[in-house]
C-alpha positions as CSV (number, residue, x, y, z in Angstrom):
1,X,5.1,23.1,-13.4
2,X,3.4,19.1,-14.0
3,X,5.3,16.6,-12.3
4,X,7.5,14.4,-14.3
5,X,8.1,10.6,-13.8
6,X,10.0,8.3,-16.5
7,X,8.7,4.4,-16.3
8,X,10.0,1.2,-18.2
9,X,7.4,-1.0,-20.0
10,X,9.1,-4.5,-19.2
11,X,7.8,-7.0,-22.5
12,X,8.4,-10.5,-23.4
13,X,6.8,-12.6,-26.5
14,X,5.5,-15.8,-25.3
15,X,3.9,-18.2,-27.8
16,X,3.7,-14.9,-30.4
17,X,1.8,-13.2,-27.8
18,X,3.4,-9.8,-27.0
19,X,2.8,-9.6,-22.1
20,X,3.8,-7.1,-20.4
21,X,4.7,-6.4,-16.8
22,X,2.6,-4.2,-14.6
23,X,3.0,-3.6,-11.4
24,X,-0.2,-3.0,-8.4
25,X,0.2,-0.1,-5.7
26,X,0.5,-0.9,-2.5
27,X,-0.8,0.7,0.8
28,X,-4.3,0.8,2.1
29,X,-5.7,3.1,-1.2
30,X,-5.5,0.8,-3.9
31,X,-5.8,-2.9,-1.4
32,X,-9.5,-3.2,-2.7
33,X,-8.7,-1.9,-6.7
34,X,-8.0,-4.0,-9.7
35,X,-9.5,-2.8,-13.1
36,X,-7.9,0.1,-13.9
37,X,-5.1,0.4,-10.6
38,X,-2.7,-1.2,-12.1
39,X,0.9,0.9,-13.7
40,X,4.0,0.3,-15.4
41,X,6.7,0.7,-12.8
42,X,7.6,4.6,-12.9
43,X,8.6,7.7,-10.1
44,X,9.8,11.2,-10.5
45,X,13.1,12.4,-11.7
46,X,14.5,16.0,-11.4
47,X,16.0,18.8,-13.3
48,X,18.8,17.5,-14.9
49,X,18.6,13.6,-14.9
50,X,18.2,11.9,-17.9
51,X,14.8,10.2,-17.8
52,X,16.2,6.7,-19.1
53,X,18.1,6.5,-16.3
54,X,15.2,7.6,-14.0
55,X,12.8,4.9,-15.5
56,X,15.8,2.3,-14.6
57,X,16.1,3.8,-11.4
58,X,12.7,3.6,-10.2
59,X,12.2,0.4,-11.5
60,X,14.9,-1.4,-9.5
61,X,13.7,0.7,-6.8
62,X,10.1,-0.7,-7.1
63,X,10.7,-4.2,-8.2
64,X,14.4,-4.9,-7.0
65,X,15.4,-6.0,-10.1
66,X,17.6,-4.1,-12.3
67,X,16.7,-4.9,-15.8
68,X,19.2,-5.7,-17.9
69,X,18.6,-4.5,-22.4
70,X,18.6,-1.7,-24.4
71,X,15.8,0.6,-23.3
72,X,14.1,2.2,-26.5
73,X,12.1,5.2,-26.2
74,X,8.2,4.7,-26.9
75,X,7.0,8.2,-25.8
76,X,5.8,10.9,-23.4
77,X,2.4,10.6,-22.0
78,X,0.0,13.1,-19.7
79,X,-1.8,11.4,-17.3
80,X,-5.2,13.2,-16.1
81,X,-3.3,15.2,-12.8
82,X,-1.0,16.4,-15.5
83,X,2.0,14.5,-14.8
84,X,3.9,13.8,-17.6
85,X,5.2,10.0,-17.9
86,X,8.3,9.9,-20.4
87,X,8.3,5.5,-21.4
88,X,11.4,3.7,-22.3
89,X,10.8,-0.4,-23.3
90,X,13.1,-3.2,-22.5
91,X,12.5,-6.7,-23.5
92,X,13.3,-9.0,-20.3
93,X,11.8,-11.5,-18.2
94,X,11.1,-11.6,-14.9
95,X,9.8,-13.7,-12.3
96,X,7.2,-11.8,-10.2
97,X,7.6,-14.4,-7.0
98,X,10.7,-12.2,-6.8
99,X,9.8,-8.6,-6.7
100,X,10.7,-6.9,-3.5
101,X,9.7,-3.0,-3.3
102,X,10.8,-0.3,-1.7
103,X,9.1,0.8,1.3
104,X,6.8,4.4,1.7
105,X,5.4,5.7,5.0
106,X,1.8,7.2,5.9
107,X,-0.4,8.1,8.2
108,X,-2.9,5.6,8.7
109,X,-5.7,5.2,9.6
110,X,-6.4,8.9,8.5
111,X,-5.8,11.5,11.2
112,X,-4.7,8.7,13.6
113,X,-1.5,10.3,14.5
114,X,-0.2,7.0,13.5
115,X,2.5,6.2,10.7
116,X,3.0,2.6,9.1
117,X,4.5,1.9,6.3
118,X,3.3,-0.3,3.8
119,X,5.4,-1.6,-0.2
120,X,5.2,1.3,-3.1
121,X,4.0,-2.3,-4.9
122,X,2.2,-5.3,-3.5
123,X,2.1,-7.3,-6.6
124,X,3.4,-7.3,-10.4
125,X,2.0,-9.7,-13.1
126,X,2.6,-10.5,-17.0
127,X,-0.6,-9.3,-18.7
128,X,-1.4,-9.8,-22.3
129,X,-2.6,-6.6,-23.7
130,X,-6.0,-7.4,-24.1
131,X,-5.8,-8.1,-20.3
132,X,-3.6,-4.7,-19.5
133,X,-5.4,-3.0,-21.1
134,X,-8.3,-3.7,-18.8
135,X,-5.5,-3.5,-15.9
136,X,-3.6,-0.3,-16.6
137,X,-4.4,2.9,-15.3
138,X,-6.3,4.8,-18.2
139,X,-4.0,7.4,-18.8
140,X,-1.2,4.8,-19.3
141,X,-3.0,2.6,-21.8
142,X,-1.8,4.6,-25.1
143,X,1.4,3.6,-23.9
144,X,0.9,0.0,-24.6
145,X,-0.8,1.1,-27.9
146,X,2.9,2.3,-28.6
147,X,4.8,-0.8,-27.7
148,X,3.2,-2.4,-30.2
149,X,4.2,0.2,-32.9
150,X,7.8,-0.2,-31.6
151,X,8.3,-4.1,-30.9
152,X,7.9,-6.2,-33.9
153,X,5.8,-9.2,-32.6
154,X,6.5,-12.6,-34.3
């Protein structure tokens, strides 16, 4: 069975221009990647939890922020592995100076016998979409397609 992860596509409207938040890995994979690397804050949720609450979840757990809105539904996506990404929206702001993620642990340098652990996100950033769009991982780019069918944009 695909894995399932549920995400939240943080949005403001500045100056009629509809930005949204994305968010950069972290960890020694993605350090020297920026076209394409980037992702809506998102993790997997299990059998029986209710995917809005996952996508809340795992964005406080990535960011440190607990977003505060109703969160609409603007679709499932499949990403290329096969995961399936179930989106919610909230309209917020946030100041990225403030993120603090949650920690993950790896063996690095590969086959070192060494672990370190390194932030689930290094950075997040207010895009524009013409800019995300360039930013986001491919799979994840219909979902700003539909956040624009969903928020109504001054």
């Amino acid at each position: 069975m695909p894995k399932r992860s549920a995400g939240l596509v943080l949005y403001r409207i500045r100056s009629s221009e509809l930005q949204v938040l994305l968010v950069h890995p972290g960890g020694p994979y993605f350090a020297k990647k920026d076209a394409g690397a980037w992702s809506i804050p998102k993790g997997e949720y299990g059998d029986g939890e209710d995917p809005q609450a996952a996508a809340l979840r795992e964005f406080e757990e990535e960011t440190g922020v607990r977003p505060s809105g109703s969160a609409v539904f603007i679709g499932e996506i499949r990403q290329s592995g096969g995961k399936r990404v179930m989106a919610f929206a909230v309209e917020g702001d946030l100041d990225p100076a403030i993120i603090r993620s949650n920690q993950f642990e790896m063996e690095w340098p590969p086959r070192s016998g060494r672990r370190q652990s390194f932030p689930e996100i290094d950075e997040a950033r207010w895009f524009g979409l013409e800019e995300a769009r360039i930013k986001i991982l491919v799979g994840q780019a219909p979902l700003l397609d539909r956040l624009c069918e969903t928020v109504p944009i001054p």
